[in-house]
C-alpha positions in Angstrom: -8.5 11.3 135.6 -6.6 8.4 136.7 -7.1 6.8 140.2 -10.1 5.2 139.6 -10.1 2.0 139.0 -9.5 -1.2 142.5 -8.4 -4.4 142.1 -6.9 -7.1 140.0 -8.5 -10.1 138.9 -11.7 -8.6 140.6 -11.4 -4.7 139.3 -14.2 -2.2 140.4 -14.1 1.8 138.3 -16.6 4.2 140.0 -17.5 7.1 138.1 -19.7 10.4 138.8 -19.9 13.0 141.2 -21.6 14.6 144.4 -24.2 16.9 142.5 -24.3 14.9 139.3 -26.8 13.1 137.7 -25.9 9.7 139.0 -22.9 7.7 140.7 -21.9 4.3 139.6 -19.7 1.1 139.4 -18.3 -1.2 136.7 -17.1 -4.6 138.1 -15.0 -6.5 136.0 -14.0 -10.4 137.1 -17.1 -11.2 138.9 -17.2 -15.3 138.3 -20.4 -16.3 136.5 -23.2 -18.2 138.2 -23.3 -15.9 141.3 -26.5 -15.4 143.1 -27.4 -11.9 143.1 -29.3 -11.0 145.7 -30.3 -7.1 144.9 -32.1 -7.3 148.6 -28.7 -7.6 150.5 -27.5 -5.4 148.3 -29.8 -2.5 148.9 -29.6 -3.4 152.3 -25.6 -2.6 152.6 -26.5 0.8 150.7 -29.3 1.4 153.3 -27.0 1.5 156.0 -24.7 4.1 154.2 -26.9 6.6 152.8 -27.1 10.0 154.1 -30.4 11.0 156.7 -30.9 7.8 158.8 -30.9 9.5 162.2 -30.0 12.7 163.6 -26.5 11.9 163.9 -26.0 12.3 160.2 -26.2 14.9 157.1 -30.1 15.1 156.4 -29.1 15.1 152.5 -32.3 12.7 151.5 -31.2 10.2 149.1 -33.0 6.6 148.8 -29.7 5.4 146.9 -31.9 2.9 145.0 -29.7 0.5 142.8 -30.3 -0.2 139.0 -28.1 -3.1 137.9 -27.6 -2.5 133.9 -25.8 -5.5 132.7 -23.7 -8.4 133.8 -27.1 -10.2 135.7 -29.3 -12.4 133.7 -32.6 -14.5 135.6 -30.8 -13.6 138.8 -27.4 -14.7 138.7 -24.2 -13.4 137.1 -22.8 -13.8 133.7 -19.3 -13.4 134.3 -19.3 -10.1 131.9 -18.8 -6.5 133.3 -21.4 -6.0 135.3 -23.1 -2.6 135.7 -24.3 -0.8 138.9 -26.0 3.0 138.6 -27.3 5.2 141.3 -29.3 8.4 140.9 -29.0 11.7 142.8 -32.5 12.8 144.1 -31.4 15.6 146.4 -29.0 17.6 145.2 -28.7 21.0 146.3 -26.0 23.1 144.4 -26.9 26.5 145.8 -25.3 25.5 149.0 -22.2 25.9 147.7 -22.2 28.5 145.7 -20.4 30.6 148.6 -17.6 28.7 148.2 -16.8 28.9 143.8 -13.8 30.7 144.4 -12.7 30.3 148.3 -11.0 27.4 149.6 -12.3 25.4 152.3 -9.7 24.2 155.0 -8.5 20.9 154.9 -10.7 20.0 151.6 -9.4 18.6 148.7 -10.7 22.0 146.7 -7.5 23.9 147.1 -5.1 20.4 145.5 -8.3 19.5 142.6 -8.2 23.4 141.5 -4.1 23.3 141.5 -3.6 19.8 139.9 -6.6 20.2 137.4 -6.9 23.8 136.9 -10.4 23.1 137.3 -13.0 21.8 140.2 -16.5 20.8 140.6 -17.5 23.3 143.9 -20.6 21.3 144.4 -20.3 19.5 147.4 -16.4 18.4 146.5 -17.4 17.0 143.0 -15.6 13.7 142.7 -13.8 14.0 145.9 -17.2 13.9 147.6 -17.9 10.7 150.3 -21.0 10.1 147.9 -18.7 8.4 145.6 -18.5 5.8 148.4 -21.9 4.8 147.6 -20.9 2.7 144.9 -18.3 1.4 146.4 -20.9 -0.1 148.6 -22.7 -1.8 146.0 -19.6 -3.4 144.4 -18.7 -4.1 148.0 -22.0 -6.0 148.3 -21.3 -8.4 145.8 -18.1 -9.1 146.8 -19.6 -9.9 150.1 -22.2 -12.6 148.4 -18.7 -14.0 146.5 -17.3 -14.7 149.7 -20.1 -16.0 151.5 -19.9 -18.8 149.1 -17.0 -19.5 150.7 -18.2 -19.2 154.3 -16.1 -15.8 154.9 -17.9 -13.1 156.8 -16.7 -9.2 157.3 -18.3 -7.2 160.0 -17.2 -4.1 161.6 -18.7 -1.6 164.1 -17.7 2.2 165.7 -15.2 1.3 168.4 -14.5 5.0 168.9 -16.0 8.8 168.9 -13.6 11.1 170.3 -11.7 9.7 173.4 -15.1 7.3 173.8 -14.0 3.9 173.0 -15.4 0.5 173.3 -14.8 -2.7 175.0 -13.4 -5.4 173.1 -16.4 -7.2 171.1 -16.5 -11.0 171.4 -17.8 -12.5 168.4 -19.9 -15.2 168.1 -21.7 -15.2 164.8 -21.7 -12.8 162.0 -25.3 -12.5 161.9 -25.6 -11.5 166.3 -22.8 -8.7 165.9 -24.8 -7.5 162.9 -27.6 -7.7 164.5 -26.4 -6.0 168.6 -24.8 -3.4 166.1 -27.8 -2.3 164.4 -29.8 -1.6 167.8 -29.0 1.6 167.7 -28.0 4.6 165.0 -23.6 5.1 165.9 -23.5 1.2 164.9 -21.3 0.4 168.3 -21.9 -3.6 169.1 -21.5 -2.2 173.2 -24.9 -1.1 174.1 -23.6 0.7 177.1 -20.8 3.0 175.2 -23.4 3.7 172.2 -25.4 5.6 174.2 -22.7 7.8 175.4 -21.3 8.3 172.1 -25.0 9.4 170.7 -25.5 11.7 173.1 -21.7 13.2 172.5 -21.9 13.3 168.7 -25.1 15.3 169.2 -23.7 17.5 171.4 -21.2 18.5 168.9 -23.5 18.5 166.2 -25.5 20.9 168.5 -22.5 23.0 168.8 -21.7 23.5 165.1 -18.8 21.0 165.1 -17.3 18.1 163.9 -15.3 14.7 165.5 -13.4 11.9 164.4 -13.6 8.4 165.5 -12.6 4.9 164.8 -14.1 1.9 162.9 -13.0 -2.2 163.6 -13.2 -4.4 161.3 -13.2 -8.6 161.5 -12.5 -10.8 159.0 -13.7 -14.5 160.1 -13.1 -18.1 158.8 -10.9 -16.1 156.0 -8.6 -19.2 155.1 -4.9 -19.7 155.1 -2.6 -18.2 152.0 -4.4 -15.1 151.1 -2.0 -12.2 149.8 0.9 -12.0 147.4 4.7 -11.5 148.1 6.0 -8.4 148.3 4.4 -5.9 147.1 0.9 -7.2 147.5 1.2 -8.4 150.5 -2.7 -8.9 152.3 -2.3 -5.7 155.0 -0.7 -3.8 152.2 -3.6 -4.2 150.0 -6.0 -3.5 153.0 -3.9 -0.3 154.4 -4.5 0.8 150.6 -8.2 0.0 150.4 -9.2 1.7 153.6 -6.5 5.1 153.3 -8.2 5.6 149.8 -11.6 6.3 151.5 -12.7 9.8 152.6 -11.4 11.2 155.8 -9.4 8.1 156.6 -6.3 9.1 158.7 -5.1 6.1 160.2 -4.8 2.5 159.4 -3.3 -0.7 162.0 -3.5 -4.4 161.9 -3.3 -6.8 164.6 -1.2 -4.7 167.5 -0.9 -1.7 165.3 1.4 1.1 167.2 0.8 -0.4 170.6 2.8 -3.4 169.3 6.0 -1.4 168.8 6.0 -0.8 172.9 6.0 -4.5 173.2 8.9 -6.9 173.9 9.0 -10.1 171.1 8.5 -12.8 174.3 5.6 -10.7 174.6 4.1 -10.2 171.2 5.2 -13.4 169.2 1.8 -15.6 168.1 2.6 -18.9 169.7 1.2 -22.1 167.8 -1.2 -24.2 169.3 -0.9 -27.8 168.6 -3.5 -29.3 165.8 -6.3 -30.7 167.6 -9.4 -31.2 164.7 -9.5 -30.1 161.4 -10.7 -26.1 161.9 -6.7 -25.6 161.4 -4.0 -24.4 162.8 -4.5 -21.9 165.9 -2.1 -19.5 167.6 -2.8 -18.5 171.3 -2.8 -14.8 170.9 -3.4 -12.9 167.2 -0.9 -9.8 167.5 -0.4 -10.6 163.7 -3.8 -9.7 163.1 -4.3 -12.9 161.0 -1.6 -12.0 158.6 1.8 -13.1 158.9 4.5 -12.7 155.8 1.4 -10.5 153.8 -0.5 -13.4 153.9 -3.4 -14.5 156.1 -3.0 -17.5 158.6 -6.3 -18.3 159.3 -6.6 -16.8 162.5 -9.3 -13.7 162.3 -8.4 -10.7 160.6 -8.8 -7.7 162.7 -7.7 -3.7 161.8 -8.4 -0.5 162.6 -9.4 2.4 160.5 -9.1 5.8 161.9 -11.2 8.8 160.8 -10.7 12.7 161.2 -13.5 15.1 162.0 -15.4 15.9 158.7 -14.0 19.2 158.0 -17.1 21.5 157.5 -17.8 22.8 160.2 -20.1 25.7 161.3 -18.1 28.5 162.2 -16.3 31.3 160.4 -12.7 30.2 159.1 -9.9 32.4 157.6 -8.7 30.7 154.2 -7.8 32.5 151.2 -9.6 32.6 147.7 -8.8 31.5 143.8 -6.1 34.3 144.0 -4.2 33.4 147.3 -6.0 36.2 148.9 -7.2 36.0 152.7 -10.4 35.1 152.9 -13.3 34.1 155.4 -15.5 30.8 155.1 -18.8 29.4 157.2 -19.9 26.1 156.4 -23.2 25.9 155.2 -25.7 23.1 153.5 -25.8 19.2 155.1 -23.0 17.7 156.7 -22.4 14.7 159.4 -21.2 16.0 162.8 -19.3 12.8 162.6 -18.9 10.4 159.4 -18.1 7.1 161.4 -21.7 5.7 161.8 -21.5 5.2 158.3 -18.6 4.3 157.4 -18.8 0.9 158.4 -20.4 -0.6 155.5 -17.8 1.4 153.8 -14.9 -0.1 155.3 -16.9 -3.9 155.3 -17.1 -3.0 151.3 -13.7 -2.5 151.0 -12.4 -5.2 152.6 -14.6 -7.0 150.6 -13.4 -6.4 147.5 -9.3 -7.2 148.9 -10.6 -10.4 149.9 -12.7 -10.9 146.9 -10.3 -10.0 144.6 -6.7 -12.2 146.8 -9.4 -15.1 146.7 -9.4 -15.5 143.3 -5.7 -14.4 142.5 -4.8 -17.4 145.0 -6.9 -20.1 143.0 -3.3 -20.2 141.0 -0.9 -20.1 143.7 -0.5 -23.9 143.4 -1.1 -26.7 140.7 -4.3 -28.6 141.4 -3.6 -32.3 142.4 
């Protein structure tokens, strides 16, 4: 199967499925001499795997990292380096009900017409556990580009029609830190608890709900992203549309940008006043201008959609385009955004990672 493989210069391929016996990552163009710290690492998995709070699918699984090869005395070689993660808590019988139905808006109907073939356990390779490895890759990346003082964090800005205030950011390491006070990972105390307490209800009720994850890029500096194909929000639109249940991608002023008048949404200049750069008053470019970054933050949206098993009967139809009835069964999340944001911090790792080193030859050295 094609598809599976991110990145240029720094090039992930993920591989196993949902009910397997493991997931894992290959990443190629890691430079050598990198300290790995399998800590931070674990960490950014903790905060992805399923059955952290009651908000989330109560699948247990530790996803507890083995680093195969590429890592010698603690630091990279600058070979392929090797990431594996075991299933522990697989259960296949949950799915049996649906071997030859179709659930709606699952990718089991397209896998069994494409392939002529489908893993029914749990989605297979379409599964959101793939994601997990993702994550690890993600993590390094992360370490790569703290060597260069750039930071990622994102939080749940939205559940539903609940959204958040804008977050002012001081440090990295304080919006980390507000966010992880409580389980939906929203930096505003205030609307977290509301958005708990709704995501339960709907869990309570059988349901699903979408919501919305924002993620910041800071101190990324200027000339990241190619012309004019590979242009920086290109890349990013890709990375973030490519993982599960993403519907929905903006940058800077997104859609509301398109109501706005020019005089209105140009990025005046500031003049140079010290050497942090150049400024701009407002950032409706998102910190991207021409596909490349500007040095101003970089700041998107990613959208999700409910998680489509829900609780209730369904029609669908079966193998043989017959109508059928489905009711969702096994361990799901009433809504997937919680975790998701180490998911969409991951990805946006490894754009940056991989633009930071594809830029290293953009110009001769003096």
């Amino acid at each position: 199967m094609a598809g599976n493989s991110f990145g240029q210069l720094f090039r992930i391929t993920t591989f196993g499925e949902s009910h397997g016996e493991a997931i894992g990552v290959i990443i190629d163009g890691c430079p050598a001499q990198l300290d790995v710290d399998l800590d931070y690492i674990q960490g950014e998995l903790d905060k992805r795997k399923p059955g952290q709070s009651k908000i989330t699918t109560q699948r247990k699984e530790s996803d507890t990292v083995k680093i195969l090869s590429g890592v010698f005395e603690g630091k990279t070689t600058g070979t392929p380096i090797a990431m594996l993660i075991p299933n522990e808590d697989q259960r296949s019988k949950d799915y049996t009900h649906n071997v030859d139905v179709f659930r709606p808006s699952h990718a089991d109907y397209t896998y069994q017409t494409k392939y002529g073939i489908r893993d029914h356990r749990g989605g297979g390779r379409s599964s959101a556990r793939e994601t997990a490895a993702r994550v690890a890759a993600g993590a390094l990346a992360k370490l790569l580009l703290k060597t260069q003082g750039i930071e990622i964090v994102a939080h749940v800005s939205s559940v539903g029609r609940i959204n958040s205030p804008n977050i002012t950011i001081t440090t990295a390491d304080e919006f980390i830190a507000e966010r992880e006070k409580n389980i939906v990972r929203c930096a505003d105390p205030a609307t977290a608890e509301e958005m708990i307490a709704y995501i339960d209800s709907i869990r309570k009720q059988g349901d699903t709900v979408g919501g919305k994850v924002s993620c910041h890029i800071i101190n990324c500096p200027v000339g990241l992203g190619e012309p004019v194909f590979d242009k920086l929000h290109a890349d990013l639109g890709k990375a973030m549309l490519s993982i599960n249940a993403v519907h929905g991608f903006e940058y800077g002023s997104g859609f509301a940008g398109s109501e706005m008048r020019g005089s209105e949404h140009n990025d005046i200049f500031l003049p140079k006043s010290d050497e942090s750069g150049v400024k701009t008053i407002t950032n409706f470019s998102g910190g991207i201008q021409g596909g490349i970054s500007n040095g101003m933050p970089i700041e998107f949206k990613v959208a999700f959609k409910p998680v489509a098993t829900i609780m209730h009967a369904q029609a669908t139809i079966d193998s043989k385009g017959n109508a059928a009835e489905i009711s969702g069964k096994g361990r799901h999340d009433p809504c997937v955004v919680p975790r998701a944001v180490p998911i969409v911090e991951a990805m946006a790792a490894l754009v940056l990672a991989d633009h930071w080193l594809r830029n290293r030859n953009s110009i001769l050295p003096k």
